[in-house]
N, C-alpha and C positions, 0 to 999 in steps of 0.2 A: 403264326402264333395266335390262338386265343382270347377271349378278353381275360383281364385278371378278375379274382373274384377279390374283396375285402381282405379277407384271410391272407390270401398270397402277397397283395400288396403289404400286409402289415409284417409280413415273414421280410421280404427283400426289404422293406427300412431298416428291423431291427437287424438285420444284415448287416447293413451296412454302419448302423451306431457301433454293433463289435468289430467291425473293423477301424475304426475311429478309436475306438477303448484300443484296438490291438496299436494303431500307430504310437500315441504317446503311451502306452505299457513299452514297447521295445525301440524307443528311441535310441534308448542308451546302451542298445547293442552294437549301433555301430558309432556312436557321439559320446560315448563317457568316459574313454582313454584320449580320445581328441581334445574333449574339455580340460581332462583333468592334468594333462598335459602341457595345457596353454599352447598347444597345435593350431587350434581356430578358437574364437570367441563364441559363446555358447549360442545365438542368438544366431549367427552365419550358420554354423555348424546344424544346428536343425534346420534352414532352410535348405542346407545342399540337403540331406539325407531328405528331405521330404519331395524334393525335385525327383531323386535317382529312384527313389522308392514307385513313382509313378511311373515313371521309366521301364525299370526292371517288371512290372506288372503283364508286361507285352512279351517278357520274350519267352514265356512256355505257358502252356498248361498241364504240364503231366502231375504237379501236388494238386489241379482241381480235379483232375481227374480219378486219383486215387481218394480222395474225399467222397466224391458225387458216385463213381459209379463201383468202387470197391470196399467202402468200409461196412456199411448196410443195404441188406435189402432194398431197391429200389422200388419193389413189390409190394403194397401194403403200407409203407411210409404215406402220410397225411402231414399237410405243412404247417400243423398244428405241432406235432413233433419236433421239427425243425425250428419251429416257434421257442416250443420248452428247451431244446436247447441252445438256442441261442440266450435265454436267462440266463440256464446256469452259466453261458462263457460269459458274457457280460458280468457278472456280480463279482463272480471268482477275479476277473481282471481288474476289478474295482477296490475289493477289499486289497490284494496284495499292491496296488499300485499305492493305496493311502498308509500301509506299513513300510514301505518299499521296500518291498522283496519283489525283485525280477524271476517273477515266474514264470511258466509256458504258455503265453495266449495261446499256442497248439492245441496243447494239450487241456486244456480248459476246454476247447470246441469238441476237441473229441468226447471228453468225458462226457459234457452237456447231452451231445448225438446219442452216444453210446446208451448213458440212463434213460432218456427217452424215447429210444427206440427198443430199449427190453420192455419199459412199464408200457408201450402202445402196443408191442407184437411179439415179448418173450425176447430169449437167450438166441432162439434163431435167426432171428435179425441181425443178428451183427456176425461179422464175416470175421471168425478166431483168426484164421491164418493173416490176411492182409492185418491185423489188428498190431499180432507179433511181429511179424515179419518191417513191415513196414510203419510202426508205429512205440511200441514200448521197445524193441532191440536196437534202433537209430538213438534212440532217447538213453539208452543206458552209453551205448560206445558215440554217441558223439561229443559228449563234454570230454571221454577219457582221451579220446582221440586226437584232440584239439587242443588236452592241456599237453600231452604230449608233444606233440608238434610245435607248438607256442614254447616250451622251456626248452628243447632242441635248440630251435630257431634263435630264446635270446642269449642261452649259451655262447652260440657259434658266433653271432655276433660281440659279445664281450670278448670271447676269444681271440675273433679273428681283428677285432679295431678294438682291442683294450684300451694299444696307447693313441690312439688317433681320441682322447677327450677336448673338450673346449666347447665354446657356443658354434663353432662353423659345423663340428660334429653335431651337435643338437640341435642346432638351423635343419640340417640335411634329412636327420627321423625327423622332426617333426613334418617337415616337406612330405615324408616318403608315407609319414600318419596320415596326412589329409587322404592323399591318391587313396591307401588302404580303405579309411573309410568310407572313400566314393566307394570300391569295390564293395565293401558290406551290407554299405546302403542298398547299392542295386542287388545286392543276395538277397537281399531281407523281400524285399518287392516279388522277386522274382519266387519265394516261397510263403510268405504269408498275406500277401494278397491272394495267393492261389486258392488260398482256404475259406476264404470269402467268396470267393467264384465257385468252387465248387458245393459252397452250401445255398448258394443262391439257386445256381444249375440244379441244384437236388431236390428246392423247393419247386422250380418250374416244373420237373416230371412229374414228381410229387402230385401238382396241380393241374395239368395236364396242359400245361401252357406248352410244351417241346416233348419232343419224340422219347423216351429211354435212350440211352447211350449217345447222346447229344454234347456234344461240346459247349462250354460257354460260351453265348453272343458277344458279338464285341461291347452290345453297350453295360453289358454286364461285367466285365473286362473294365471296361470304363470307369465307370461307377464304384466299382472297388478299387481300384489304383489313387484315385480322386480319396476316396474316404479313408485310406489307410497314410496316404501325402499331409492330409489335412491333419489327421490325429500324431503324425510324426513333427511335424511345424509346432501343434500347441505344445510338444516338447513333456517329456514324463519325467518333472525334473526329480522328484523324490528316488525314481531308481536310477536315475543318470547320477544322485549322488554317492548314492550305495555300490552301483558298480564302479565306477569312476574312484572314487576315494575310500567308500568303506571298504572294500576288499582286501585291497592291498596298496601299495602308493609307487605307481609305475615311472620309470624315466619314460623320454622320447624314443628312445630304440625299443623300452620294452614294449611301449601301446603299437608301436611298429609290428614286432613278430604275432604281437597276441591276434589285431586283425587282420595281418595278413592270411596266418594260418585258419581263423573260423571264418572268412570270406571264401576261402581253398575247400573247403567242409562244405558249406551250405549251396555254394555253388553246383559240387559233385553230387550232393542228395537233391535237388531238384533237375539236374537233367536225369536221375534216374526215378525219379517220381517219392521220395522218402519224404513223408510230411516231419521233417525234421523239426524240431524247436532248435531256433537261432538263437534264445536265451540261454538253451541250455550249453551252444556249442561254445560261445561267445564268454561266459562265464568261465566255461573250462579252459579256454585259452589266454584269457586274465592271469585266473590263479597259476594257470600255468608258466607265464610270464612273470609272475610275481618270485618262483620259486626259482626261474630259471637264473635269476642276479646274485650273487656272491654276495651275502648277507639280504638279500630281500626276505620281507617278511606277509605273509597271507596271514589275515586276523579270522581266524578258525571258527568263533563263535558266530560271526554275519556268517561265513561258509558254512556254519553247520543248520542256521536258520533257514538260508536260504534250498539248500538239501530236503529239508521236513515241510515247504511249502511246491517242491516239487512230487513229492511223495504223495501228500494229499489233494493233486493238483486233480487228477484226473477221477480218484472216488467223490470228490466233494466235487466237486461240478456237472457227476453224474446223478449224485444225489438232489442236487437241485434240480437238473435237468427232469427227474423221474418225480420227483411232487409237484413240479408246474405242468405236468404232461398229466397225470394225475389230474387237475383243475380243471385243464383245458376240456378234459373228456366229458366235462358235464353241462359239454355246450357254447354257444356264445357269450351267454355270461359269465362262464366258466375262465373263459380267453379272454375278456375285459379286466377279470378282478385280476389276472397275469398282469397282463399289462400295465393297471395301476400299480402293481406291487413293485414290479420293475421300475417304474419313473420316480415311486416314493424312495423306494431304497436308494436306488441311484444319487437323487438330491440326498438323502440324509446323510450319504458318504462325501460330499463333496460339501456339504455344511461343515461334518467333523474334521476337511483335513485344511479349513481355516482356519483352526486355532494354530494351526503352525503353518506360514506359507512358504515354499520353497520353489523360487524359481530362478530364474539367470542371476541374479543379483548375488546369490550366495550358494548356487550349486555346489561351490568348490570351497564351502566352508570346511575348516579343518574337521576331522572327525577324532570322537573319543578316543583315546590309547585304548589298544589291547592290554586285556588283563595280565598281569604275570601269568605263566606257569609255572608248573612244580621246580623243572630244570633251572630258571631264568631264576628263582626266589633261592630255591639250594647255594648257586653260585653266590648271588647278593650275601649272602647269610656266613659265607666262609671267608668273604672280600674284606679286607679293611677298606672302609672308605677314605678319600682321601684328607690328610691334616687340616683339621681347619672345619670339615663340614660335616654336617650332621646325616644320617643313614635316614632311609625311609621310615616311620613309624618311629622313630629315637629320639629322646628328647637329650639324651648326654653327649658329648662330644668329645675326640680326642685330643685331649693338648699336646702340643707339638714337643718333642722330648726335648727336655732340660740341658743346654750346651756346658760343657765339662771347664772346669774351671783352668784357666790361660796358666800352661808353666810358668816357674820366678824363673825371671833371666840371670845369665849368667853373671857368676863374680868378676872374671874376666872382659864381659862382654863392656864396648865403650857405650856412655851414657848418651839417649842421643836427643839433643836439646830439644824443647817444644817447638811447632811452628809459632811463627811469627802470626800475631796478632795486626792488623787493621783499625 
């Protein structure tokens, strides 16, 4: 290997802060049905997921590799590039983390890559088919896929153990939640650390530190597992509240089907190299749990936010990606004023999300009611409420109907004397 030059080095740290941002941004993909649950206490529960997460970092490289050596040109890419887009995934993970909306740290690097490698070397840079194939088509059918499989799953179980209720029954899912989200935890490692390895590995050919089509080193391997363990520990509690409670509000059995089924998902697109988002799949197996319960309710409006911060996931963070690559091209001083942009923004979002703190303490605060709809106000409207209480929005009440005055007793009937006084 080579000596590094400045550049490079500054490439593999900001590496490794977005993998830090990625750990607490997707904590609560595999800890925020366990939380919400009352399965493990919040503060356990991210340190398993930040053990397994370092774990799971060893056992493939095939998402570094479809990063490193198939999304972009390897030709021509300068780790100034890489530089610009690791801004945009950093910021993008930063803003939705302090709204909390569980978005794609995937697809945020991608996009970052992506716009910085058009605004350094054009539209030919980047490789259309691995882009589809392995990138926006995994992202469209893996929530659909996941939520299907997760309402299957919680069906079959109401089904098949309706009458088996009690706490031994919800001792048992909650037991069977923890095992699951060890399994999620070690999916998560095993595909989004990869992504981190492979933009590091991109940055070394990039720089000419390692050969083209070079596997990542282990201490590169390292190094990412480590920094994605550490960012899943400090725990992302704002979306572990959001998925956890704002979505929908799961029993023990349902956080059961929902991670078993996107642990089964994320698992299968990493031995086959899909840089999948485990937010996206893990979201869709949620709601899909949520729908899959006889009267369970998904609150549509978080669902529909969190839908519009996936859509803009990957143009806005290529748009960043392609003005800071833009910057960078005007030299070293060019790459400094990045730099400080990045550390100021950075601190300025972690200033604003003090005005409101959310961490173990109250993750599992209730969340706002879902609005009526049109259906749910129709019914209200044609219900008599019951005697006695007042209707939502009504200030009158019904009085209880007037009892009908007591027949005169009979002429014949015998008189039948008072009780006896004390």
């Amino acid at each position: 290997m080579e000596s590094f030059s400045l550049i490079l080095a500054i490439v593999v740290v900001t590496a490794l802060a977005f993998d830090f941002t990625n750990g607490f941004h997707d904590t609560a993909n595999a800890m925020a049905t366990t939380i919400s649950t009352g399965a493990m206490k919040p503060k356990l529960a991210v340190a398993m997921s930040a053990s397994l997460n370092l774990v799971g970092a060893f056992l493939s490289v095939e998402v570094a590799n479809t990063i490193s050596k198939g999304l972009v040109d390897e030709s021509g890419i300068r780790p100034e590039v890489i530089f610009a887009a690791l801004v945009g995934a950093i910021l993008w993970n930063l803003v939705t983390w302090l709204v909390g909306l569980p978005s794609s740290s995937s697809h945020a690097l991608m996009g970052g890559l992506i716009g910085a490698a058009v605004a350094s070397a054009g539209f030919g840079a980047v490789h259309g088919g691995v882009l589809v194939t392995k990138v926006l088509l995994p992202a469209v059918a893996a929530p659909v896929v996941a939520g299907i499989a997760s309402m299957v799953a919680t069906r079959s179980s109401y089904g098949i153990g309706g009458r088996t209720e009690g706490e031994a029954t919800r001792k048992g899912y909650r037991t069977g939640q923890v095992a699951s989200a060890a399994l999620v935890s070690l999916a998560h490692g095993t595909n989004d650390a990869q992504k981190t390895m492979g933009i590091i590995t991109l940055a070394l050919i990039a720089g000419g530190a390692i050969s083209p089509g070079s596997n990542p080193p282990t201490w590169v391997i390292l190094s990412a597992g480590l920094a994605i363990a550490a960012g899943t520990y400090i725990g992302g509690w704002r979306i572990i509240r959001t998925m956890g409670t704002g979505l929908t509000d799961l029993e023990p059995r349902q956080g059961f089907a929902a991670q078993t089924s996107a642990a089964t998902a994320i698992l299968a697109s990493s031995h086959l190299g899909f840089s999948l988002s485990t937010t996206h799949v893990v979201s869709g197996a949620v709601m899909g749990a949520g729908l899959g319960r006889k009267g369970g309710v998904v609150r549509w409006s978080t669902a529909t936010r969190m839908a519009v911060a996936w859509v803009l996931t990957l143009p806005a963070a290529a748009l960043v990606g392609a003005g800071a690559e833009a910057v960078t091209e005007l030299g070293d001083w060019g790459t400094a004023v990045v730099a400080v942009f990045l550390v100021a923004a950075s601190a300025w979002i972690y200033k604003l999300s003090r005005r409101e703190v959310i961490d173990h303490t109250n993750v599992v605060a209730d969340q706002p009611a879902e609005p009526s709809g049109v259906v749910t106000t129709a019914i209200a409207a044609v219900t008599p409420p019951p005697v006695g209480t007042v209707a939502d929005g009504l200030t009158a009440t019904i009085p209880a109907p007037t009892p009908a005055p007591a027949a005169e007793p009979a002429a014949t009937a015998p008189a039948v004397p008072p009780a006896a006084t004390v």
